[in-house]
C-alpha positions in Angstrom: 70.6 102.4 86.4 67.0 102.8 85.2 66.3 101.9 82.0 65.7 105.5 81.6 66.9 107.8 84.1 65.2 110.4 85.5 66.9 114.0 85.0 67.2 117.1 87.4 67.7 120.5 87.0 68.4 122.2 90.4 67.9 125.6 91.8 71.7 126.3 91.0 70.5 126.9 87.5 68.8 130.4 87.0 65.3 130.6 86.5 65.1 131.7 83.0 67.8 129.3 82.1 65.9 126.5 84.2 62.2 127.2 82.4 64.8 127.2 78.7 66.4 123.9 79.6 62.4 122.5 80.8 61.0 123.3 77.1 64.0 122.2 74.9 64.5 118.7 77.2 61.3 117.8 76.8 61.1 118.4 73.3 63.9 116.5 72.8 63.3 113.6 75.4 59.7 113.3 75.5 59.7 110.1 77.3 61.9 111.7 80.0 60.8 112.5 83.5 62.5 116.0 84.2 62.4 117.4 87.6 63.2 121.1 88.2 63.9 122.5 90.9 63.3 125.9 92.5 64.3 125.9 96.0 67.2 124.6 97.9 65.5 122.0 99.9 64.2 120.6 96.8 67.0 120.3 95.0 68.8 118.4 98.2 65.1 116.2 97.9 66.1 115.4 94.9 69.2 114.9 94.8 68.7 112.0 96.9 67.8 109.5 94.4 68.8 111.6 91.5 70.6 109.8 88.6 71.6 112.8 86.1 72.0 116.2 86.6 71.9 118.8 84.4 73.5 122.4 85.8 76.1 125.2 85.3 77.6 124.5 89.1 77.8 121.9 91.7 78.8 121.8 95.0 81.4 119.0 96.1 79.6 118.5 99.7 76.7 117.8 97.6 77.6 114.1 96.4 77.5 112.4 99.3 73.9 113.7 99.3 74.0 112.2 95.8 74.3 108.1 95.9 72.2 107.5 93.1 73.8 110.2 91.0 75.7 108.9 88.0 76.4 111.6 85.5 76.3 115.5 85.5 75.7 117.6 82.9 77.7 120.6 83.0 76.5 124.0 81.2 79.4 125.7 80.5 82.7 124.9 78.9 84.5 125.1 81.5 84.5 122.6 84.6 87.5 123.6 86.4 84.6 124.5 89.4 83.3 121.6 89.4 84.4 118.5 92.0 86.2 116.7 89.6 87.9 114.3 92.3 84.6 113.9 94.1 82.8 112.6 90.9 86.1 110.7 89.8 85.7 108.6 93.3 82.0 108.2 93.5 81.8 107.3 89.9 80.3 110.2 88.2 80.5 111.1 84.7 81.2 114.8 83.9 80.3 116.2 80.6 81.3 119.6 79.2 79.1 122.0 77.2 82.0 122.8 75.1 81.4 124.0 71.7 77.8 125.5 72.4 79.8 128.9 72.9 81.7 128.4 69.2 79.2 131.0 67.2 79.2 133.6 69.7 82.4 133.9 70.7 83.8 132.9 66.8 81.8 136.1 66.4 83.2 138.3 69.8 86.5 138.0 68.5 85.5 138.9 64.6 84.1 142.2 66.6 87.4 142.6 68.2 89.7 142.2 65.0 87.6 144.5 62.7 87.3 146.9 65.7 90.9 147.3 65.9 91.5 147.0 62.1 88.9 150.2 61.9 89.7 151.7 64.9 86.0 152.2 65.7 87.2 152.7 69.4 88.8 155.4 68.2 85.5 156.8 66.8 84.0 156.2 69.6 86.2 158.6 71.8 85.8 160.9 69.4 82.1 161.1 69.6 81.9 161.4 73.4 83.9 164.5 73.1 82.5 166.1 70.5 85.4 165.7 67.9 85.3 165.1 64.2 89.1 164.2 63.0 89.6 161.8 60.3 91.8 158.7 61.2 92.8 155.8 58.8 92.2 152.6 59.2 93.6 149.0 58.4 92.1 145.3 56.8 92.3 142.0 58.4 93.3 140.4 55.3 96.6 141.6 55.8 97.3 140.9 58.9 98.1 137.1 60.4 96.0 135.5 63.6 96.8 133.1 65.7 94.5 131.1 67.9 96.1 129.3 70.9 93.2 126.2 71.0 91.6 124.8 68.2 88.9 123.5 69.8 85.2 124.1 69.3 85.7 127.7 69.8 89.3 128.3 68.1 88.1 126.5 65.4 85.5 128.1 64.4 87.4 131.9 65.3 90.1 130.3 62.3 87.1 129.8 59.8 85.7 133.4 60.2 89.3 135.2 60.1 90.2 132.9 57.2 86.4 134.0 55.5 88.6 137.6 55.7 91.7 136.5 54.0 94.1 136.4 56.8 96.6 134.4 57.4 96.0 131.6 60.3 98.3 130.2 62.3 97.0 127.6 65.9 98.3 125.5 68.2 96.5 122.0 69.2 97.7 119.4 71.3 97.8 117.1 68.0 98.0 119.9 65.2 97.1 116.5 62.3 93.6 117.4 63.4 93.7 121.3 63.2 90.6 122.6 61.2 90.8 123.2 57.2 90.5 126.5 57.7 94.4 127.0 59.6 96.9 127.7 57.3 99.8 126.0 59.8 99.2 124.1 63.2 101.5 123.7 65.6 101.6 121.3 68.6 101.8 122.7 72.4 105.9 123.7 71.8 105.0 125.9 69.0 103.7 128.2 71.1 106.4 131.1 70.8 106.4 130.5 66.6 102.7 131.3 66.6 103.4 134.7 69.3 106.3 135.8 66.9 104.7 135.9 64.0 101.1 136.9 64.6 99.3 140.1 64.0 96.8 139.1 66.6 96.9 136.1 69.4 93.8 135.0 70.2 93.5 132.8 73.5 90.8 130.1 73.2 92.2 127.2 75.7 90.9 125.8 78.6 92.1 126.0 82.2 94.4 123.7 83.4 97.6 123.5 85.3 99.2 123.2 82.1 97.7 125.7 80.7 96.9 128.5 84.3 99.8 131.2 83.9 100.8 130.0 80.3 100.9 133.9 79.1 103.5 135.4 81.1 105.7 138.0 80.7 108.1 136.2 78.2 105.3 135.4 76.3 103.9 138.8 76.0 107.3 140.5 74.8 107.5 137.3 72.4 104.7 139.4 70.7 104.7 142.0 68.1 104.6 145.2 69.1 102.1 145.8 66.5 100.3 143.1 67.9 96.9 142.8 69.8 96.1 139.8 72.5 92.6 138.7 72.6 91.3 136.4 75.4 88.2 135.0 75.6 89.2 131.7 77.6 90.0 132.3 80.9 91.8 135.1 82.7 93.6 132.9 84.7 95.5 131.7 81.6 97.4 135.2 81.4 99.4 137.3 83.7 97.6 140.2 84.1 99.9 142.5 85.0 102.8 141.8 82.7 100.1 142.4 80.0 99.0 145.7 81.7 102.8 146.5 81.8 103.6 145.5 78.1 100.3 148.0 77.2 101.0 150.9 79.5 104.9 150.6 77.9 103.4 150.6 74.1 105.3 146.9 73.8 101.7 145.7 72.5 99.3 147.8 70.1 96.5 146.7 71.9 94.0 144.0 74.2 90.7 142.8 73.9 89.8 140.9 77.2 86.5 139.2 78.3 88.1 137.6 81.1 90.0 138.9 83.9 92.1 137.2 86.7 89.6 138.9 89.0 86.0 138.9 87.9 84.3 141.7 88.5 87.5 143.6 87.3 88.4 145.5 90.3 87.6 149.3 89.8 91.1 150.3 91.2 92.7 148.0 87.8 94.6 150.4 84.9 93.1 148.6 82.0 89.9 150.7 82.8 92.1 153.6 81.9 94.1 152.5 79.0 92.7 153.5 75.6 94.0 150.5 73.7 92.2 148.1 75.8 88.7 146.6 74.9 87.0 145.2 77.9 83.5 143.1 78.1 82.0 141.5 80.7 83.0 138.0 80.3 80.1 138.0 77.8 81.1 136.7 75.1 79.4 133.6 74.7 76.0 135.0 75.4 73.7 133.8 73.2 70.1 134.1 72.7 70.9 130.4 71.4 72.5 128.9 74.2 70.4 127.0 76.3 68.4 125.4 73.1 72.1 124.2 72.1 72.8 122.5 75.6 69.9 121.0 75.5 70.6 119.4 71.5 73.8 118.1 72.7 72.7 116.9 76.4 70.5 114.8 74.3 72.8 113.3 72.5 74.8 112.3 75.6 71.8 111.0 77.3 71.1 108.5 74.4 74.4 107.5 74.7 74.4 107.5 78.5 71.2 104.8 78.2 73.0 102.8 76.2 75.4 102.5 78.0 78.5 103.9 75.5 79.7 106.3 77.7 82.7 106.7 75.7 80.5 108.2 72.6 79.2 110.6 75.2 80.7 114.0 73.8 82.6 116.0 75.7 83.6 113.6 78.2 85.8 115.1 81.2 85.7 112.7 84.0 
């Protein structure tokens, strides 16, 4: 390995995104040759004696192309697209950007909760037709979340419900290092306790065959039917359409989905329709923010990298 390795940012990254990444880098890393690339034939130029890579996608045919290639920098939480078993056998590092989405999406799901606790979607339809009837509404300190993940992101969704006075209640794969802010953790098998008794259940895991599928329809009539789900992890991670079924029954009070099973959400789908659904874009960790963040903790990795403490490297997936 060079004593400090070059860096590339391919054409898979968009163009605002790549010219973002560029300034922060080499702010960071000012003794750093970074390469960026804008075209397809020179990213696979440079691929071929590439060392690191920083980028949101990468294609598994691509590392043969890639001998020199020794860690990737992935810039989004999620790496389940990624060639995990490719870099696993040709001895590539993979590193996360998990936790760069925490303030936004910490913030999304604050949106959602006070949107349902106000009913401001109810305003809403009310203004596009014209109508002025006064409705109630509700406070989230009275009511009781639980987040299923407290990671980066469910961590930081516990501190801002608990800034409200609400009662919160998480799973973690080892609940002795749930954040302050949780008022009871519970490990992977307290999953039903933390449906039961929550107000809203706010999905904040990552994909994985443990987790792809974990929200069924057991799990959804587990819930309340006061109760709202919220997902802003994956869409894989819930059945669809034993949700849509527990909504269009009234078994649930409510959704609030950024991601879908199918993304774009086909048109011919009944949560368009249902009033007591919230849908977005799979936006939610859209940040003005975002790259300068990926850049801060791509740095931090790449000191580490250098040094040759890949375990320090945060984030570490493969």
């Amino acid at each position: 390995m060079s004593e400090r390795p070059d860096v590339l940012i391919p054409h898979y990254v968009s163009q605002s995104a790549r010219r973002s990444l560029r300034e922060s880098i080499a702010d960071l890393l000012p003794d750093v040759d970074l390469s960026v690339a804008a075209t397809p034939p020179e990213t696979d130029e440079a691929l071929s004696s590439a060392e690191v890579v920083v980028t949101d996608r990468f294609p598994a045919e691509k590392v043969a192309a890639a001998p020199e290639l020794r860690w990737v920098q992935s810039l989004s939480a999620g790496v389940d697209h990624f060639p995990q078993e490719e870099f696993a056998d040709a001895g590539v590092a993979l590193t996360s950007a998990s936790g760069v989405h925490a303030e936004p999406i910490g913030e999304q799901v604050l949106a959602y909760l006070l949107a349902f606790e106000r009913n401001v979607q109810k305003g809403m339809a009310q203004k596009h037709r014209g109508v002025w009837e006064n409705y109630g509404g509700r406070e989230l300190r009275d009511e009781t979340v639980g987040v299923l993940g407290l990671g980066a992101i469910g961590g930081r969704v516990a501190e801002l419900a608990s800034a409200f006075g609400t009662e919160v209640l998480g799973t973690k794969r080892d609940p002795e290092t749930a954040p302050e802010a949780v008022d009871e953790a519970f490990g992977p098998d307290g999953l039903y306790e933390v449906l039961a008794r929550s107000d809203y259940v706010v999905v904040a895991l990552p994909l994985t065959d443990e987790t792809r599928g974990l929200i069924g329809d057991d799990e959804v009539r587990t819930m309340r039917s006061s109760a709202v789900l919220v997902n802003v992890a994956r869409g894989e991670i819930v059945d669809q359409d034993a949700l849509t079924e527990a909504l269009q029954e009234g078994h649930l009070r409510g959704a609030a989905l950024d991601v879908f099973e199918e993304e774009p959400l086909p048109a011919d789908s009944p949560l368009w329709d249902l009033s007591n659904v919230i849908l977005t874009p799979h936006m939610a960790g859209s940040t003005p923010h975002y790259y300068d963040r990926c850049a801060d903790l791509f740095a931090g990795n790449y000191e580490a990298f250098v040094a040759g403490d890949t375990d320090a490297m945060e984030n570490r997936v493969v």
